[in-house]
C-alpha positions, -999 to 999 in steps of 0.1 A, spaced: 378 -48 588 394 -28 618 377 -11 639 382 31 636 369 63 646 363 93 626 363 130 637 362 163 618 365 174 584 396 187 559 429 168 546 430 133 561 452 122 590 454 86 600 464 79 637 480 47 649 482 34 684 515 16 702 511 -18 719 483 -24 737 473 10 727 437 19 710 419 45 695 399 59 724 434 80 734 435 102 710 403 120 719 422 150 727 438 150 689 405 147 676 392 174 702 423 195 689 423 190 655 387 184 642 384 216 627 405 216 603 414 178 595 394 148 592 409 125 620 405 86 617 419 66 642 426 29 641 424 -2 663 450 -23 654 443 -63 649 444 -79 682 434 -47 698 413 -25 715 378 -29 697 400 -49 669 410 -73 697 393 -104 674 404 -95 641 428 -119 624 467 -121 634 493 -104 611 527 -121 612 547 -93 600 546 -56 605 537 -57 568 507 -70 574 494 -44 600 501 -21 573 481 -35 551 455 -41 576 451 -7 577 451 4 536 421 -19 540 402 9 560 416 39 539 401 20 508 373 7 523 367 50 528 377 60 497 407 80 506 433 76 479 463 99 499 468 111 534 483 120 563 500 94 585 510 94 624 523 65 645 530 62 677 557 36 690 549 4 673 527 22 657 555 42 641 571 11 627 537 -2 607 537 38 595 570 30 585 563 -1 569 531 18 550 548 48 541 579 27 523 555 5 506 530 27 494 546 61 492 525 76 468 495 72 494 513 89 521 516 128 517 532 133 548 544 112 579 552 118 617 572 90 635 563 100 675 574 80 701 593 55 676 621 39 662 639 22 633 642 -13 652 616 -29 664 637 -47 690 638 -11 712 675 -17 731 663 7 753 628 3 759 622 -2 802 620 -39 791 627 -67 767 601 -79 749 609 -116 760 606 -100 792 576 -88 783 559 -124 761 572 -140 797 551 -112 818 518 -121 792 525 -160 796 529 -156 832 509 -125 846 483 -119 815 472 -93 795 461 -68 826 489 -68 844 514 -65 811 493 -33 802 492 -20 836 535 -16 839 538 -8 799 513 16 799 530 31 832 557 38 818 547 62 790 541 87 818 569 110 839 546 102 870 537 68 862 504 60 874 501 94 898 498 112 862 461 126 864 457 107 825 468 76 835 434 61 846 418 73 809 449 60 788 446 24 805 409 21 801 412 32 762 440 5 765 419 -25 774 408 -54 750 441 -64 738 447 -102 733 472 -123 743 477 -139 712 480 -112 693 504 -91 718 531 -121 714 525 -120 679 532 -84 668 558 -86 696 573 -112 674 566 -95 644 588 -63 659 616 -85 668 646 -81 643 626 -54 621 647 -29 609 642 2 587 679 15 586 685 6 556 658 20 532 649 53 559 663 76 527 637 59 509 611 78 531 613 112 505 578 123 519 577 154 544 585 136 581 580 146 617 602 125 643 589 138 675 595 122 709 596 131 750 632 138 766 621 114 792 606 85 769 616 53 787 607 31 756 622 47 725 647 72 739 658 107 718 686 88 705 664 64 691 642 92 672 677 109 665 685 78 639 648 82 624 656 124 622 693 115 603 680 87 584 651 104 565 659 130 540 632 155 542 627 150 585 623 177 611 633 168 646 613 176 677 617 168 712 594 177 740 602 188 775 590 172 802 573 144 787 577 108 785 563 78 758 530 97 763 529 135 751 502 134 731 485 130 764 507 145 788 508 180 765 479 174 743 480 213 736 515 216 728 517 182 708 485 195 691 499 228 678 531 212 668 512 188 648 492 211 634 520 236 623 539 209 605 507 194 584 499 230 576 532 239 564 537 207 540 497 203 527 
């Protein structure tokens, strides 16, 4: 089973990390929002503290990795943020299994996994893994999801909670995001959505979040000044209260 983390007490919200993302960077969202939800956060397969569980094939599949924890805890409905890729296995979960999801925020995210405007391909990217490795393909993604790159003073915490990753898996899910697309059943989403992204998000770009926002019925838009792929770290306050508002006024 995937590794998580577990923090507070009240109505259950279920954090997923992007690529090469992990658990350990939402310490400030459990710090924030302990007291008055109970915050679980996931390593993803092939990451983090995950890093050697087995390969999923299909976005589908990370979903389901992940119903596997909320069973295994005995929590029948909850709450359910992704960030970036992330935001497309929350997707994937919340179309699925809607019944299980009571409400959803989308951050950093979009409804094709192929990202035509992300800083790079992700052929550019398998070729960076196949050629450079795992390091140095974390070290210019993760980069990015700053508005002063490495300079930002959380830079050096976000990269260590970003380590583990394996190769393997990072080509597969980056496979797996290839040529997904939620467009077409996005109205399907009826549950209470947040789409909620930075104004200067290099990977998944306001437009991006804007199809997300028009696509799902019951959505509310959000888009945070100043901020890159990384508020939630970047304005951990501000992306606190926001989050908090929106769970409040929909549990």
């Amino acid at each position: 089973m995937l590794h998580y983390r577990r923090a507070g007490s009240g109505h259950p919200l279920v954090l997923l990390h992007g690529f090469v993302g992990g658990c350990d960077y939402w310490v400030m969202q459990e710090v924030g929002l302990k007291h008055g939800f109970d915050v679980i956060s996931v390593d993803l397969p092939g990451f983090a503290k995950s890093a050697n569980e087995p390969e999923q094939d299909t976005l589908e599949g990370y979903a389901n990795s992940v119903l596997e924890v909320t069973d295994h805890l005995g929590i029948e409905k909850f709450s359910l943020l992704g960030f970036s890729m992330g935001g497309m296995i929350a997707q994937e979960l919340a179309h699925r299994n809607p019944e299980k999801v009571e409400t959803l925020i989308l951050y950093g995210s979009s409804a094709v996994g192929d990202l035509p405007s992300r800083f790079e391909s992700w052929e550019a990217s398998i070729e960076r893994l196949k050629t450079q490795g795992v390091e140095a393909t974390t070290d210019k993604t993760v980069a990015t999801w700053f508005v002063d790159g490495e300079n930002s003073p959380f830079h050096a915490a976000c990269r260590e909670a970003c380590g583990g990753a394996s190769i393997d898996h990072c080509i597969k899910v980056m496979r797996a995001m290839q040529g997904w697309d939620s467009q077409s059943w996005l109205n399907e989403l009826t549950m209470p959505t947040l789409v909620l992204v930075g104004d200067m998000d290099r990977s998944t770009t306001p437009e991006d979040s804007f199809i997300l926002w028009k696509g799902i019925p019951n959505a509310e838009f959000c888009i945070m000044p100043g901020c890159a792929h990384g508020p939630h770290l970047e304005e951990p306050e501000m992306f606190n209260r926001i989050l908090e508002k929106f769970l409040i006024r929909h549990l």
